[in-house]
C-alpha positions as CSV (number, residue, x, y, z in Angstrom):
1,X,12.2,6.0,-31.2
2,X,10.6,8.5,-28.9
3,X,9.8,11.3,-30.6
4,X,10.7,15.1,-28.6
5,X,8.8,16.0,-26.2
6,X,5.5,18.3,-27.5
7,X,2.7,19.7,-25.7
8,X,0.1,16.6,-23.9
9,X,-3.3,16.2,-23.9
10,X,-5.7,16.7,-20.5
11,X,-3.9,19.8,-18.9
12,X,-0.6,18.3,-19.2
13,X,1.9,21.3,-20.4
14,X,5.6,20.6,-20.2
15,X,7.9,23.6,-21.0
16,X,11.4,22.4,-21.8
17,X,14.7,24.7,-21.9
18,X,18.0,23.0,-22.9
19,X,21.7,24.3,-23.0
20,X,24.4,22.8,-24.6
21,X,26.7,19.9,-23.0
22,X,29.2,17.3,-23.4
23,X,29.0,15.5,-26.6
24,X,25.4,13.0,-26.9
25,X,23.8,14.8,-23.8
26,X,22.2,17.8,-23.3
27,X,21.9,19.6,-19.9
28,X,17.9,20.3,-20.0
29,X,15.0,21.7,-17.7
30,X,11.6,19.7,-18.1
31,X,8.6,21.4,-16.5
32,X,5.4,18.9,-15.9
33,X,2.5,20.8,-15.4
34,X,-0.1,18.1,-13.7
35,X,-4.0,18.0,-15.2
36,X,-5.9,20.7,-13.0
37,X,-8.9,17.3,-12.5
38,X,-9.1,14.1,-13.2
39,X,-10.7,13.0,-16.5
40,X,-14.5,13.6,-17.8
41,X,-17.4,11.4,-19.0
42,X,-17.0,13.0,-22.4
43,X,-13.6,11.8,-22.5
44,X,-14.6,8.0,-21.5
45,X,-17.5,7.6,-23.8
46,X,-15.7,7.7,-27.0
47,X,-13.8,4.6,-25.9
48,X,-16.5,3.0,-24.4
49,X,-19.8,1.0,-26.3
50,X,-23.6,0.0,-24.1
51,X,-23.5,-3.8,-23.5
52,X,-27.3,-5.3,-22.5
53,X,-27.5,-8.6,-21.0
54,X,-29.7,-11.3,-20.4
55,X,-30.4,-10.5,-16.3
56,X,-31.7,-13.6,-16.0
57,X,-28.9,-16.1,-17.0
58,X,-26.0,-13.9,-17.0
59,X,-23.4,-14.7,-13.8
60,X,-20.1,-12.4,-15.3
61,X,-19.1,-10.5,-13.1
62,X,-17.7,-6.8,-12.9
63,X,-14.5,-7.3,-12.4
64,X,-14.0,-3.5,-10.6
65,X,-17.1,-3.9,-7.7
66,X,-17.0,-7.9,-8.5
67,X,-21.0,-7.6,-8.5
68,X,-23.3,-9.5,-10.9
69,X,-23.1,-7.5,-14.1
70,X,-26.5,-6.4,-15.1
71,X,-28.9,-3.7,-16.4
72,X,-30.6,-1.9,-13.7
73,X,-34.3,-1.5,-13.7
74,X,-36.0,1.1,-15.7
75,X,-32.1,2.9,-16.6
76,X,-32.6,4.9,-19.7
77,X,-29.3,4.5,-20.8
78,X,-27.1,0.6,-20.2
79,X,-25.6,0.7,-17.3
80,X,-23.4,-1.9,-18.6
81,X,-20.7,-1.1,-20.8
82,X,-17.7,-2.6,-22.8
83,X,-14.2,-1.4,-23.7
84,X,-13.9,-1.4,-27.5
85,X,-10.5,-1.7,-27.6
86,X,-10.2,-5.0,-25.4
87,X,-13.8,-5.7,-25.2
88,X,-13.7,-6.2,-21.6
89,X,-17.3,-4.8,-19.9
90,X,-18.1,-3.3,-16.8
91,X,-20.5,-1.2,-15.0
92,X,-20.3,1.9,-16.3
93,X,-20.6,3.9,-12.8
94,X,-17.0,1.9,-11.5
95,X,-15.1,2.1,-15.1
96,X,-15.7,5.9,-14.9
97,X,-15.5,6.4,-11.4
98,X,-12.1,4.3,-12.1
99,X,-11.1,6.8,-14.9
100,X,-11.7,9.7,-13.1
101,X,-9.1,8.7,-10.9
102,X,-6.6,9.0,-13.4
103,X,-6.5,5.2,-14.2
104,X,-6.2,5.4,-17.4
105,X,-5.9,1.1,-18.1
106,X,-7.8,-1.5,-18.3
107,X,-7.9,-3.1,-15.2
108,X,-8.4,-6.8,-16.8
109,X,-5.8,-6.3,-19.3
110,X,-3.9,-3.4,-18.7
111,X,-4.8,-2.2,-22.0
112,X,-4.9,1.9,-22.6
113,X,-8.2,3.4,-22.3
114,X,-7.1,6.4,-24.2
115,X,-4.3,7.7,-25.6
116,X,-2.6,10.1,-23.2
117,X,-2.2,7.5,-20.0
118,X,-1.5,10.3,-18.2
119,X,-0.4,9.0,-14.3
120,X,-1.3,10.9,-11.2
121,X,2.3,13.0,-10.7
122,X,2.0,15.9,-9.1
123,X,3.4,19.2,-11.1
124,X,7.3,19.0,-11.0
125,X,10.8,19.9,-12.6
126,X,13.1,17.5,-14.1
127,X,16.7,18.9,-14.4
128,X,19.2,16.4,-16.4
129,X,22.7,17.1,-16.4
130,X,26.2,15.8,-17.3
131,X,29.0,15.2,-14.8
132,X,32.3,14.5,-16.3
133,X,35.2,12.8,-14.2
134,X,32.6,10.5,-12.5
135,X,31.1,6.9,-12.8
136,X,28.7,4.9,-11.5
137,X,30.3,1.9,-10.3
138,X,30.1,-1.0,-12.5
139,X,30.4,1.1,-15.6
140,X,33.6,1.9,-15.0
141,X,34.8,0.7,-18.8
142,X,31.7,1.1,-20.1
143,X,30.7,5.1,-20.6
144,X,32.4,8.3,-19.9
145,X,30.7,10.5,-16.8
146,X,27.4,10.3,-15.1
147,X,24.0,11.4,-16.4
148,X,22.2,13.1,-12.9
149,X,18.8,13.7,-12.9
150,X,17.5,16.2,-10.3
151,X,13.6,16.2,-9.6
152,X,11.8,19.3,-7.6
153,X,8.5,19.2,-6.8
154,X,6.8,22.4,-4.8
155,X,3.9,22.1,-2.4
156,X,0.5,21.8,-3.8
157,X,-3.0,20.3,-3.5
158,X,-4.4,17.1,-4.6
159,X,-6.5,17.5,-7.6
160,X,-9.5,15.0,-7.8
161,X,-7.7,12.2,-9.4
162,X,-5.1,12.3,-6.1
163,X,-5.5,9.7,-3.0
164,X,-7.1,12.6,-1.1
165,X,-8.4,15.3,-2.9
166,X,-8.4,19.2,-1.6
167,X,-5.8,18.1,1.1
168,X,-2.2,19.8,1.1
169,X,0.9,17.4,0.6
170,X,4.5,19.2,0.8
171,X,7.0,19.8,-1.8
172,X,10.1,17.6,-2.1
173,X,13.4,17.1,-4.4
174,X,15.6,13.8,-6.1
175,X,18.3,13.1,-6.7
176,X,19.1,10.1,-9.5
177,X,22.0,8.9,-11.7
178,X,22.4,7.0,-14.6
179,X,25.6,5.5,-16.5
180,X,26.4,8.1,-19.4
181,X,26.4,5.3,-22.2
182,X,23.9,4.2,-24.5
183,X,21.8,2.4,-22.7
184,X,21.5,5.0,-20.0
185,X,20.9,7.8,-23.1
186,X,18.0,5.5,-24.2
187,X,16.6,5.0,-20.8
188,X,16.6,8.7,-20.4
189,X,14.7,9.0,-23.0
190,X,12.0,6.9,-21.4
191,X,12.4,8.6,-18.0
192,X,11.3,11.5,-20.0
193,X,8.4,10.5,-21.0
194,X,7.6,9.1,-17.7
195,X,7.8,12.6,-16.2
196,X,5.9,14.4,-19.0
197,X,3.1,12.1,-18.1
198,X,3.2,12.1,-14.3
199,X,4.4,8.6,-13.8
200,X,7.3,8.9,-11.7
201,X,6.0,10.0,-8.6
202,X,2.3,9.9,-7.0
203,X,1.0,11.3,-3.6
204,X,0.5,9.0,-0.9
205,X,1.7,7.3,2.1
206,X,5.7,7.5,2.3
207,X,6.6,3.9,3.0
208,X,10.1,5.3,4.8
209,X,8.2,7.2,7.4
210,X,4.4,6.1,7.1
211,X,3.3,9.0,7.0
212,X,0.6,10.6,4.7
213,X,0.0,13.2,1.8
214,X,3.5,13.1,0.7
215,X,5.4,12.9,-2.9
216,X,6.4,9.2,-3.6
217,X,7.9,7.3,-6.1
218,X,5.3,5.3,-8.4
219,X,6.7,1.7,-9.8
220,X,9.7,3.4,-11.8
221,X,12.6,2.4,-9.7
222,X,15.6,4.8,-9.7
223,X,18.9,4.7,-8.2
224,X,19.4,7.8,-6.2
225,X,23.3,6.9,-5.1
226,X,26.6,6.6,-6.4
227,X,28.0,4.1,-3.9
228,X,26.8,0.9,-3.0
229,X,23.5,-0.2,-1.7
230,X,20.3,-1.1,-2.6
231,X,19.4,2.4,-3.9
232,X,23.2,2.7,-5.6
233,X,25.3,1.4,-7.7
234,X,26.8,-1.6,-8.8
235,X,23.7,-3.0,-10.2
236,X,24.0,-5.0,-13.1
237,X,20.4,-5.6,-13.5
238,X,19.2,-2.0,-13.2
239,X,18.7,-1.0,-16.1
240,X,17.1,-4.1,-17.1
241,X,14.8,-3.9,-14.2
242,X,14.1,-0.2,-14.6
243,X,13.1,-0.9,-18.4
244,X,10.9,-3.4,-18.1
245,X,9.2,-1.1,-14.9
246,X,8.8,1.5,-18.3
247,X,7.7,-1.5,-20.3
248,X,5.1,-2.4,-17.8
249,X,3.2,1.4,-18.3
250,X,3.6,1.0,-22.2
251,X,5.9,3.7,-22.0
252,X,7.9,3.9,-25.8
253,X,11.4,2.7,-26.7
């Protein structure tokens, strides 16, 4: 079970308000206050170990730059390092250039590096509340109104850990639904989570009009319509698709 939503780790401060509503719902404000940089060296090195290695016979490779891992010549410190969680090793110079970036996994294994896994969101609002007297089609006999979940997202700019840091990228708002039923009450949950640790959108190039230094969705598909299509309803398979997306970036049940 996810546990309410409290205060995160690397700059991260959500502020949540919540009224009441219709029976298992509440109508609620979530506020996602993005990390003001990316993450430090101090952070990495507590989850990182030196690796040396024999530069004569050794042919692994890093799999970040995909170059020869090795020690460089007359380096005070190992410029070769390993993840103690997965063991997995790398040159230290891409793994933290890597994390710094906000990339907060693996990138052999997927594994968590820490234990925020904070995404690269930008600062946002979620608003969740209950419509009555609707349905999302295909769950018609199957839960009583619509859960709609309204994302606003002001005008900022790019912190280090962003696709181009110091430029400006422009605000935006979403719309999404969900069946008000169980399963979309669970998924909810999960959604929440998402936002408090900026993986529903990221800033990049909008794939709908190419163009640059806009808000986008991440890998968290939502269905932003009520009638049919491929970003609407019926679905059968949403909100198995959308969980295993949440599954995917170890996000809790």
């Amino acid at each position: 079970m996810i546990a309410p939503v409290a205060l995160l780790g690397s700059g991260a401060t959500p502020f949540i308000t919540t009224t009441a509503a219709n029976n298992s719902i509440q109508n609620e404000q979530i506020d996602y206050q993005a990390p003001s940089q990316g993450n430090t060296i101090d952070q990495l090195s507590q989850y990182l170990e030196p690796v040396v290695f024999d530069t004569t016979n050794n042919k692994d490779e890093c799999p970040i730059c995909l170059d020869v891992l090795h020690q460089t010549s007359g380096a005070a410190t190992s410029t070769v390092v390993r993840m103690k969680k997965c063991r997995h090793c790398f040159h230290k110079d891409c793994i933290v250039k890597m994390f710094q970036s906000q990339h907060n996994r693996c990138p052999t294994c997927r594994e968590l590096i820490d234990g925020d896994g904070l995404g690269q969101g930008p600062s946002g609002r979620m608003t969740i509340t209950f419509i009555s007297g609707k349905n999302c089609p295909g769950f018609e006999y199957d839960c009583n109104g619509v859960i709609e979940i309204y994302y606003s997202m002001p005008s900022g700019i790019q912190t280090s850990y962003m696709e181009n840091p110091g430029q400006n990228y422009f605000g935006t708002s979403r719309k999404a639904y969900l069946p008000h039923n169980e399963s979309g009450r669970k998924l909810l949950a999960r959604l929440k989570f998402a936002f408090t640790h900026g993986l529903v959108f990221r800033i990049g190039t909008s794939l709908t009009t190419g163009t640059a230094n806009e808000i986008t969705w991440a890998s968290i598909h939502h269905k932003t319509s009520l009638n049919a299509g491929a970003h609407g309803y019926p679905d059968d398979q949403y909100l198995t698709n959308c969980n295993d997306a949440l599954d995917a970036l170890h996000v809790p049940k």
